[in-house]
C-alpha positions as CSV (number, residue, x, y, z in Angstrom):
1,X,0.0,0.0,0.0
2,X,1.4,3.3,-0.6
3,X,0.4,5.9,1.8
4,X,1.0,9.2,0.4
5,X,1.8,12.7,2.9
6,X,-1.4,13.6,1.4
7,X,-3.2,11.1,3.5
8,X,-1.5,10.9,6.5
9,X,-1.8,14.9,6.8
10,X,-5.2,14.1,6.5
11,X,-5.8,11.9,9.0
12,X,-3.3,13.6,11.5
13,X,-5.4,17.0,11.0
14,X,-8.8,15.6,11.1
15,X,-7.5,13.8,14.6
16,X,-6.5,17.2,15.7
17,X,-9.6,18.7,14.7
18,X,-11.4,15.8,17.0
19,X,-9.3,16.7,20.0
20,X,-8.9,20.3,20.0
21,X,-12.1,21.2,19.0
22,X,-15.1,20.5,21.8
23,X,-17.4,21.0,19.8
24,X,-16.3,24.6,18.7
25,X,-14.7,25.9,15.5
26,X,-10.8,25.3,15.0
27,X,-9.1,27.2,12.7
28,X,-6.3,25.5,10.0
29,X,-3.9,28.4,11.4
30,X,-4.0,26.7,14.9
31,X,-4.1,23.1,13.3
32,X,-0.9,24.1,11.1
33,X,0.9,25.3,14.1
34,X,0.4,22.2,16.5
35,X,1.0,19.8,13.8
36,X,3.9,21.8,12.0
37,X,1.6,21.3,8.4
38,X,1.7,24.5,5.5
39,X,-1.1,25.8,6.0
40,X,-1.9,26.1,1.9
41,X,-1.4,22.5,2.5
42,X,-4.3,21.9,5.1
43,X,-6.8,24.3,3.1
44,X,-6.4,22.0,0.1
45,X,-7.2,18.8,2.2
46,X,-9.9,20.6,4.1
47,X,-11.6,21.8,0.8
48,X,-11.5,18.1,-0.3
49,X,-12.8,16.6,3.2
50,X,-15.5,19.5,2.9
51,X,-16.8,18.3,-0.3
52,X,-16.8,15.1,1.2
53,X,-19.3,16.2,4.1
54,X,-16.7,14.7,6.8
55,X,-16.0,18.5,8.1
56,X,-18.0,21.7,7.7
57,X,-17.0,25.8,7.6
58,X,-17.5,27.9,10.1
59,X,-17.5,31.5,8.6
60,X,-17.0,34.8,10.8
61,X,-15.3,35.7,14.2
62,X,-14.6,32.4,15.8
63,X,-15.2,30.5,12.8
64,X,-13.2,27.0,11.7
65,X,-13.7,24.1,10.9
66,X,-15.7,21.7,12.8
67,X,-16.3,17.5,12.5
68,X,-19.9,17.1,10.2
69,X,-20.4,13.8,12.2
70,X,-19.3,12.0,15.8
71,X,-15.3,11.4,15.7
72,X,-16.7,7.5,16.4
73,X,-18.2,7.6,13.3
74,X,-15.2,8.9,11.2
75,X,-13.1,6.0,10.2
76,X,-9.4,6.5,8.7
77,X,-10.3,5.1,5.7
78,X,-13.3,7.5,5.1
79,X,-10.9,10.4,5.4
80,X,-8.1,8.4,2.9
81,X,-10.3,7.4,0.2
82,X,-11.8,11.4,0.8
83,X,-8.2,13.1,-0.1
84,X,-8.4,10.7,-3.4
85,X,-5.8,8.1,-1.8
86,X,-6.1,4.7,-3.4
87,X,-6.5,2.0,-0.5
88,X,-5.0,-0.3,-2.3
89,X,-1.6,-2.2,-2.2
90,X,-1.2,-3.5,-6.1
91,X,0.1,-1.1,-9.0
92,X,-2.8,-2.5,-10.9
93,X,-5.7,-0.2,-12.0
94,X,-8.5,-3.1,-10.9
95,X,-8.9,-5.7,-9.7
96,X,-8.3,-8.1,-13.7
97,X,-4.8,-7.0,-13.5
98,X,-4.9,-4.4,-16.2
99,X,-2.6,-1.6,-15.7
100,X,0.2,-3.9,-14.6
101,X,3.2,-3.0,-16.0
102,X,3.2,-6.2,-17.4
103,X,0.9,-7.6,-20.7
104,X,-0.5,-10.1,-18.2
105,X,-1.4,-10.0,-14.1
106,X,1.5,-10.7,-12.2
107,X,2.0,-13.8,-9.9
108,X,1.6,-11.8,-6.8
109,X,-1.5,-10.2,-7.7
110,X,-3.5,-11.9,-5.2
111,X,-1.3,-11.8,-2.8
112,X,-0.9,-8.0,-2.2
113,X,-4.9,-7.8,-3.5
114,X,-5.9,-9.5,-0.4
115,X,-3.5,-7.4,1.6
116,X,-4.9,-4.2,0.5
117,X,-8.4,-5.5,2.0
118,X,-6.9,-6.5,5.3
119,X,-5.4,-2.8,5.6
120,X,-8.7,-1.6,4.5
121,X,-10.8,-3.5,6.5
122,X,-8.6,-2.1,9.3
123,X,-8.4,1.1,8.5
124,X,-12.1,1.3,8.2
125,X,-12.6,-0.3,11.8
126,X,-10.4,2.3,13.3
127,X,-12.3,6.0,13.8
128,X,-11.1,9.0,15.2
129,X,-12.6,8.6,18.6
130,X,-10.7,5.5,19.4
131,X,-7.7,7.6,18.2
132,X,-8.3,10.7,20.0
133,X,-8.9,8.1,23.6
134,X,-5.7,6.6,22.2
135,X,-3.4,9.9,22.2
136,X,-4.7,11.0,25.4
């Protein structure tokens, strides 16, 4: 599986966004400081996890971003797959074996197939609650 920055930023800022906000607005400048991530960075994840309906905006004084749903009913994989991150741990472009770089699927194919849907599964039985109890 390759796990891009792109989705581990993710995940680390939508964790912080579960701990730090109590219910009120956090802002990406606050997030960016605590987790040492460019802030043009965070505003293009947050504009994807937005459009995904796992965060809303908060405009005006005191305004952020906020969780759209309970942080125990977030999972790590929801927020992966919502930054465009393939879950996946074969080059392959399905699940036939086309986009190999070979003409034909490659012995290993089911091997790392069925290990991307272990990491998925797992990923999408871990939520940011039990990660935000975990960090405390």
């Amino acid at each position: 599986m390759k796990l891009t920055t792109r989705g581990r930023y993710a995940v680390t800022a939508m964790l912080d966004l579960s701990c730090y906000s109590s219910g009120q607005p956090v802002t990406l400048a606050d997030i960016s400081s605590r987790q040492e991530i460019s802030l043009s960075y965070l505003e293009q994840l947050f504009a994807k996890l937005r459009r995904k309906g796992l965060v809303r905006s908060v405009r005006g004084p005191g305004g952020g971003y906020v969780l759209n749903d309970q942080p125990t009913q977030i999972s790590v994989a929801a927020i992966i797959r919502a930054v465009d991150e393939p879950i996946k741990a074969t080059s392959c472009d399905d699940e036939s074996g086309v986009g190999c770089k070979k003409s034909t699927r490659c012995i290993t194919h089911h091997l790392w197939s069925d290990m991307g849907e272990h990491i998925f599964n797992y990923l999408e039985s871990v939520n940011l609650g039990g990660l935000a109890e975990e960090s405390k």
